[in-house]
BABA-700357 format. One record per residue (C-alpha): x, y, z; residue in one letter; residue number from 0. Coordinates in nm, 2 decimals. Each point is the difference from the previous one (the first is absolute). Example, Ala and Ser with C-alpha at 12.3 -4.5 7.8 and 13.67 -1.06 7.14 Angstrom:
BEGIN
      X      Y      Z nuti zami
   1.23  -0.45   0.78    a    0
   0.14   0.34  -0.07    s    1
***
This chain:
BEGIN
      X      Y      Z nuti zami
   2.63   2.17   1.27    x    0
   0.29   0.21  -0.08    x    1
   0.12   0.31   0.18    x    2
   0.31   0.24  -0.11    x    3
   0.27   0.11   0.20    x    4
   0.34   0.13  -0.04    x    5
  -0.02   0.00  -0.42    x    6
  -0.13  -0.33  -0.02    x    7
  -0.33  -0.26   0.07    x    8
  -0.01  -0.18   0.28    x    9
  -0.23  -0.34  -0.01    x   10
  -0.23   0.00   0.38    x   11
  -0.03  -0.37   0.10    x   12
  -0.30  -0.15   0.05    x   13
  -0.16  -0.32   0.30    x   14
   0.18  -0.23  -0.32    x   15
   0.34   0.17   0.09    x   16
   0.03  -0.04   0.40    x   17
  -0.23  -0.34   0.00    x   18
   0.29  -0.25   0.06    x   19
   0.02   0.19   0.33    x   20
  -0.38   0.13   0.09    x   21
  -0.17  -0.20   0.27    x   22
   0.36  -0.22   0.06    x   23
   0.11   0.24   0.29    x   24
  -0.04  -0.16   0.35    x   25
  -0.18   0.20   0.30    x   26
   0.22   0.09   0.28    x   27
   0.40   0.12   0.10    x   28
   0.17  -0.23  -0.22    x   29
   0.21   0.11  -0.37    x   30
  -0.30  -0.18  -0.15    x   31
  -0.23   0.28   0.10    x   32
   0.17   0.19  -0.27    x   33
   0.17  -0.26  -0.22    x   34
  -0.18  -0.35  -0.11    x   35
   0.17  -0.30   0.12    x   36
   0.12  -0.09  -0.35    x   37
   0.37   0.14  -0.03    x   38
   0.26  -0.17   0.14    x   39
   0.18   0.28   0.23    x   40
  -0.14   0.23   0.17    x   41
   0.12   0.32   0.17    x   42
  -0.10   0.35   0.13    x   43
   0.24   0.29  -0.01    x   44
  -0.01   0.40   0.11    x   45
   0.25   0.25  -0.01    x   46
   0.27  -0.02   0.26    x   47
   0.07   0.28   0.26    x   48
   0.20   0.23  -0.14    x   49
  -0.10  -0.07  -0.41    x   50
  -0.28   0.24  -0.19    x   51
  -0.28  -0.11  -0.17    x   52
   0.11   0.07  -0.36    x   53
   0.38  -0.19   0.10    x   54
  -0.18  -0.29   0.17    x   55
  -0.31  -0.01  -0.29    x   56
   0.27   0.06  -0.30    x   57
   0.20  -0.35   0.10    x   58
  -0.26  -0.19   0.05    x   59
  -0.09   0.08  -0.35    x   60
   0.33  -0.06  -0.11    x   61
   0.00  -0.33   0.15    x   62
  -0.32  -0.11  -0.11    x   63
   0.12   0.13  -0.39    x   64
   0.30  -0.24   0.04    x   65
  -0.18  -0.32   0.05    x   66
  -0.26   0.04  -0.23    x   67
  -0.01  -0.03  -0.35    x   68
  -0.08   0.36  -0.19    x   69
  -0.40   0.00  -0.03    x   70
  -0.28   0.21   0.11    x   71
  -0.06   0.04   0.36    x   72
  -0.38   0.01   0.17    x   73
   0.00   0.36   0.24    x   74
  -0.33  -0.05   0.27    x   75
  -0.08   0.36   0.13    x   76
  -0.21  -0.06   0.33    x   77
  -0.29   0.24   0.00    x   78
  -0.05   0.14   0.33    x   79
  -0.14   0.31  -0.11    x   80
   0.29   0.22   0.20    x   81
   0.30  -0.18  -0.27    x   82
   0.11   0.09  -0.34    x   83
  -0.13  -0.29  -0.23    x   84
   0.17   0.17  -0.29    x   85
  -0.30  -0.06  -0.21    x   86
  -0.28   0.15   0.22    x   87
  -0.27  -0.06  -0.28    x   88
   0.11  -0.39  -0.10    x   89
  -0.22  -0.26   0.12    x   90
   0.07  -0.24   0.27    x   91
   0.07  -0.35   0.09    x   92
  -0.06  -0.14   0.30    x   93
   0.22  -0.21   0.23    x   94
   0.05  -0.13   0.35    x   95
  -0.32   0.14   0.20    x   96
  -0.15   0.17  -0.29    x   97
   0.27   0.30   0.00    x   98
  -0.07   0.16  -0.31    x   99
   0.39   0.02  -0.23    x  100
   0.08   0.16  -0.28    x  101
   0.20  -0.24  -0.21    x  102
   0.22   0.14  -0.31    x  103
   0.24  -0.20  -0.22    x  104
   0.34   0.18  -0.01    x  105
   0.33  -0.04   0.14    x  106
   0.30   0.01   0.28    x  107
   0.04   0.37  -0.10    x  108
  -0.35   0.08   0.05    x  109
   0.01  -0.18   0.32    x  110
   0.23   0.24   0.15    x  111
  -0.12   0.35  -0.21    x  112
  -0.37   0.02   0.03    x  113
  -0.10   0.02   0.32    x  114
   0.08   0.27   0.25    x  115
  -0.06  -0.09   0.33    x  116
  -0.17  -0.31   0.15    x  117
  -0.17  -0.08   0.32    x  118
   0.31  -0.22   0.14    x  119
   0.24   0.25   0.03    x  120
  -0.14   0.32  -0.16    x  121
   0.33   0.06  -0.26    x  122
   0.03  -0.34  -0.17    x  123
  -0.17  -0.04  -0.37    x  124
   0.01  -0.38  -0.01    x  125
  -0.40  -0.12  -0.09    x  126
  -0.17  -0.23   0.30    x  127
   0.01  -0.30  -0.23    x  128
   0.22  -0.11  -0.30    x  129
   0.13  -0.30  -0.21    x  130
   0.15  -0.08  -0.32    x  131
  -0.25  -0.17  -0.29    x  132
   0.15  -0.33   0.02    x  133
  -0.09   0.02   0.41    x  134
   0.34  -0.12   0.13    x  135
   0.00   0.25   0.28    x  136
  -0.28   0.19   0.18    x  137
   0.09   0.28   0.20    x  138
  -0.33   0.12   0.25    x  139
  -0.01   0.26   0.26    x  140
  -0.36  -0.02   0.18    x  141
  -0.10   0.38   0.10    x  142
   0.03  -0.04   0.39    x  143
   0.36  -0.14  -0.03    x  144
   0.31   0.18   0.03    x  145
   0.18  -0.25  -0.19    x  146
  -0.03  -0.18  -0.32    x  147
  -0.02  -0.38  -0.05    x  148
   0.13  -0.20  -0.29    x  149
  -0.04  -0.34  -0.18    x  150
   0.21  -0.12  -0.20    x  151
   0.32  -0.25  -0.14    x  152
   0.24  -0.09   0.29    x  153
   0.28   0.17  -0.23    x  154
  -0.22   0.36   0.01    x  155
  -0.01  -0.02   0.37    x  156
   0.38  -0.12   0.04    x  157
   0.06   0.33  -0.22    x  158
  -0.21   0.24   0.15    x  159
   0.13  -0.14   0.37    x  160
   0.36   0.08  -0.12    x  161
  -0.08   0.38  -0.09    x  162
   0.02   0.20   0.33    x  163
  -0.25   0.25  -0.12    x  164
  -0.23  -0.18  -0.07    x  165
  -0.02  -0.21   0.36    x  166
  -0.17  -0.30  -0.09    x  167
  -0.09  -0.29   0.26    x  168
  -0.12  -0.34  -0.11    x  169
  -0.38  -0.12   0.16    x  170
  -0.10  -0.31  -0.02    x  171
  -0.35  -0.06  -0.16    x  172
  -0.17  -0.01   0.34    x  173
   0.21   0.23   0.22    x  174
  -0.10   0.40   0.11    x  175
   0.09   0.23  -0.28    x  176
   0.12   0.24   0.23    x  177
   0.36   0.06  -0.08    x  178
   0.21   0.00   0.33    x  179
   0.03   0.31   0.14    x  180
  -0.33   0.14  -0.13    x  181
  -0.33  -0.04   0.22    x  182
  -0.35   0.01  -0.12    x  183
  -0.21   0.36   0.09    x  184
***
């Protein structure tokens, strides 16, 4: 299915798109709640005290665009029913417990225009899930976190750990999630 947006079509991903990571999450505290154990780095990152959403959000991006060779991007847009989704009437694959996402083929611009507002912070627009098509990377914010976890190269995290706004902390495969300095609700 197709969908149109901004001037142009937009491809909505199907279970085929998102199946190298459906049913490869782990249960529990660890990165790999969010992010399958298949990437050799892994990280989590929020804004730091101080930074906005859309400065914070913006050089992650840019980071992320730096490392990885131009292609199409995959945007998830958790449904929770109380979020923008961007394409309310697009249907939805499901990931992690069943949470129902609405999955569009587009880009790092995209990433950062389409939304407007999102449960982790209210002002940010980046989507809950996203990764490129060759699925070097796979950024993954799970709707009760306040921060975002990451898989990916070593050299993605060393990058994104030397930007100060975008505040990212390595985690081990097994360790909490929970950057330091944030607490679970």
């Amino acid at each position: 299915m197709d969908v149109s947006k901004d001037g142009r079509t937009w491809r909505i991903g199907t279970a085929d798109d998102v199946a190298w990571l459906a049913g490869r999450t782990t249960q529990g505290l660890s990165v790999t709640t969010a992010i399958p154990p298949v990437f050799e780095a892994y990280g989590t990152f929020h804004p730091p005290e101080g930074v906005d959403f859309h400065a914070h959000e913006r050089a992650v991006v840019d980071e992320l665009v730096a490392c990885t060779p131009d292609q199409p991007w995959w945007l998830g847009f958790l449904d929770t029913g109380a979020h923008d989704v961007v394409f309310p009437h697009a249907a939805r694959v499901s990931l992690y417990w069943d949470w129902p996402y609405v999955l569009v083929e587009a880009g790092p611009e995209q990433a950062l225009g389409w939304r407007v507002g999102h449960m982790r912070g209210g002002d940010g627009a980046l989507p809950d899930l996203f990764f490129p098509a060759d699925r070097s990377w796979l950024v993954s914010a799970l709707w009760d976190d306040i921060w975002t976890d990451i898989g990916a190269s070593a050299a993605i995290l060393a990058a994104l750990r030397r930007n100060p706004l975008v505040n990212a902390v390595l985690v081990g495969p097994d360790e909490d999630a929970c950057p330091p300095g944030l607490s679970r609700d």
